[in-house]
N, C-alpha and C positions, 0 to 999 in steps of 0.2 A: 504494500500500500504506500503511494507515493503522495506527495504536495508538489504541485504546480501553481504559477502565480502567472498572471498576465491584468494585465488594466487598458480603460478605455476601449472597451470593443465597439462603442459608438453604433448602436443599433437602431435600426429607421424602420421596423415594418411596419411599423403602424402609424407612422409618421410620414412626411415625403423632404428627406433630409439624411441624403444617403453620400456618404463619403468618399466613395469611388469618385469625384473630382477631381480629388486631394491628387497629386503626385505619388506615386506608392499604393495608393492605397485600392487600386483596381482591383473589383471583384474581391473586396476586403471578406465578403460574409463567407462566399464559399471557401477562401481559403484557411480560416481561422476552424469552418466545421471540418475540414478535409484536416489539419492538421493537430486539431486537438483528437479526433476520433482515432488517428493516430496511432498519438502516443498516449494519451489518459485509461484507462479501463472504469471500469464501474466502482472497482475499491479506491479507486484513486479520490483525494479532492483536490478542486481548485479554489483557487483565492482571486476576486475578481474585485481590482483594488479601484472600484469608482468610474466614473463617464462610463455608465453602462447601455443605455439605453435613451437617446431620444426625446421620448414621448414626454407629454406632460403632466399626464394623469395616469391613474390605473386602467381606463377605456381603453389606450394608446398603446398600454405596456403590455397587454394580453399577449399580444404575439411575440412582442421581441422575448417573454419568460416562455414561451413554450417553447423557442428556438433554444434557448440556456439552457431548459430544463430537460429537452430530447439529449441533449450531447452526454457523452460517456462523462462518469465520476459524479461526485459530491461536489454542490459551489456553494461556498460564502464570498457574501457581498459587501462593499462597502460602499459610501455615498460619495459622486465625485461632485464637482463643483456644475456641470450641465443635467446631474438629474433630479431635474423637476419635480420628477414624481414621489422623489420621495417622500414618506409621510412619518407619523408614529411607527414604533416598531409594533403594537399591537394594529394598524389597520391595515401594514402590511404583511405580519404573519397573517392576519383574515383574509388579506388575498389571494396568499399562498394558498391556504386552506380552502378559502373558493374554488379555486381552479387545478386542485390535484398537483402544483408547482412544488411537489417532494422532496427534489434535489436540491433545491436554495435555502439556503441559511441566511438570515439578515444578521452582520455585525452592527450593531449598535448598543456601546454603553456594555459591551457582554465581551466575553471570548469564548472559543471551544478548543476542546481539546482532541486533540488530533497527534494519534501516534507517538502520545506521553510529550506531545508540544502542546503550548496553548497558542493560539492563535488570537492575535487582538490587535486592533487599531479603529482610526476615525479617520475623517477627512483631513485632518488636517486645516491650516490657513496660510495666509501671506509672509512675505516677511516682513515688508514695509508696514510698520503699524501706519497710515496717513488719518487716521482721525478716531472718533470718540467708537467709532460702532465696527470700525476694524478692530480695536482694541476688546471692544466686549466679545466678538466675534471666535477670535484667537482663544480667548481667556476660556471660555464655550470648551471648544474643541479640545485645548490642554486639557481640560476636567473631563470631557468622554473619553480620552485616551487611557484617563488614570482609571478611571472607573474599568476601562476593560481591563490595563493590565491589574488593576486590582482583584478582579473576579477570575484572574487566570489561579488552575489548577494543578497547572503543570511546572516544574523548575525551568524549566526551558521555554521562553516566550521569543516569536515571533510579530515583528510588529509591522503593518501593510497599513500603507497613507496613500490618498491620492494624490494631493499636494507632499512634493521634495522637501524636506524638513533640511536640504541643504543644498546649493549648487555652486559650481564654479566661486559664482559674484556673490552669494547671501548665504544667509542660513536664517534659519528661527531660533533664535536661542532658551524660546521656554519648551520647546517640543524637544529640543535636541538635550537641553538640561534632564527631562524625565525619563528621555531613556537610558542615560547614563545613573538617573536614581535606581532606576530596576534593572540595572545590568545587561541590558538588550543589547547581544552581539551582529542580528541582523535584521535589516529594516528595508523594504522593498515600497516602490512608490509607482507613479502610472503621473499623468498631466500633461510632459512633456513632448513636443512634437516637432517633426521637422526641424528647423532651424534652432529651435528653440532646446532642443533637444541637447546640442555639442555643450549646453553648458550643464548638463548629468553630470552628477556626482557617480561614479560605478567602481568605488575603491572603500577600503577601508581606514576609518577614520576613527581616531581616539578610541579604538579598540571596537568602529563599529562599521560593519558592512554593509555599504548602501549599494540599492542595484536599481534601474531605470529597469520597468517592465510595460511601457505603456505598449500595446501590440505591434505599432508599426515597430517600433524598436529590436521588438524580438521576430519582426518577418511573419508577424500573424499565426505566432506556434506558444501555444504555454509554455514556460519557462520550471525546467524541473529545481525544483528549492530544495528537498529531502527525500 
């Protein structure tokens, strides 16, 4: 039983806001199901770190989770900064439970445990604090971080952001302070794109592993972690 990590799969079916534009990103959908079908199995899970889908509602998302939820393995999710649809973690576990959506795990404020790993993180924020509601923003997100890693059950944590808690030119210094209070060795992120991309962090830093998994990055293939 394996963990794989990939972010931003950027899904539109239910929406009309399909990414194949992009440079790269041609026929992104089929290749992401041809390549995770792969290499995942059904024991496997994946970690799907944010910009997951499109849509803006639960109407919208119907289809981009039935697409998630047919592909091989076990997914936990996290919130990236384009999905809308996110709600409460109780209205979207009701929607998982609506529509037989089995396979997806919501991370929120929680972690799971996975193969005597616990698995946890949030989205994440900016670096630049520019005003009073970036600052509450951040301060937000630092607390659902802590909260996951607190509810982790495992010695060994795992921590998946959609926003880089570091790159080249910035860092976050209260995101990156907490995971040096809980001793997290590696920390995987999604956001990055294109151009924007070259300034990924994919080294190890103050004893902690940071790795760019947003899909174009890794060639529309999940990324094996464990």
């Amino acid at each position: 039983m394996s963990i794989f990590a990939i972010a931003d799969t950027h899904l539109s079916f239910g929406t009309d806001k399909p990414m194949d534009s992009f440079p790269g990103w041609n026929d992104y959908v089929g290749r992401i199901e041809k390549n995770w079908n792969k290499l995942v199995t059904d024991d496997d899970t994946v970690v799907i770190a944010g910009d997951i889908s499109w849509a803006i509602d639960f109407d919208r998302l119907v289809a981009d989770f039935e697409f998630i939820n047919n592909l091989k393995g076990k997914k936990i999710i996290l919130k990236g900064n384009h999905d809308y649809w996110w709600n409460t973690a109780k209205k979207m576990n009701e929607f998982i439970d609506q529509h037989g959506f089995y396979t997806i795990k919501i991370l929120s404020n929680n972690s799971y445990s996975v193969e005597n790993i616990s698995i946890c993180g949030s989205r994440g924020w900016l670096f630049d604090i520019n005003d009073e509601h970036d600052e509450k923003v951040l301060n937000r997100e630092v607390g659902r971080l802590k909260m996951s890693l607190d509810s982790a059950e495992c010695d060994e944590k795992i921590v998946f952001l959609h926003y880089p808690p570091i790159t080249t030119d910035s860092k976050c210094d209260e995101i990156l302070d907490l995971l040096k209070q809980y001793g997290i060795k590696k920390c995987y992120y999604g956001h990055l794109h294109g151009i924007a991309a070259k300034t990924a962090i994919d080294d190890t830093i103050d004893g902690i592993e940071f790795r760019l998994v947003s899909c174009d990055r890794l060639g529309f293939t999940p990324k094996l972690i464990r």
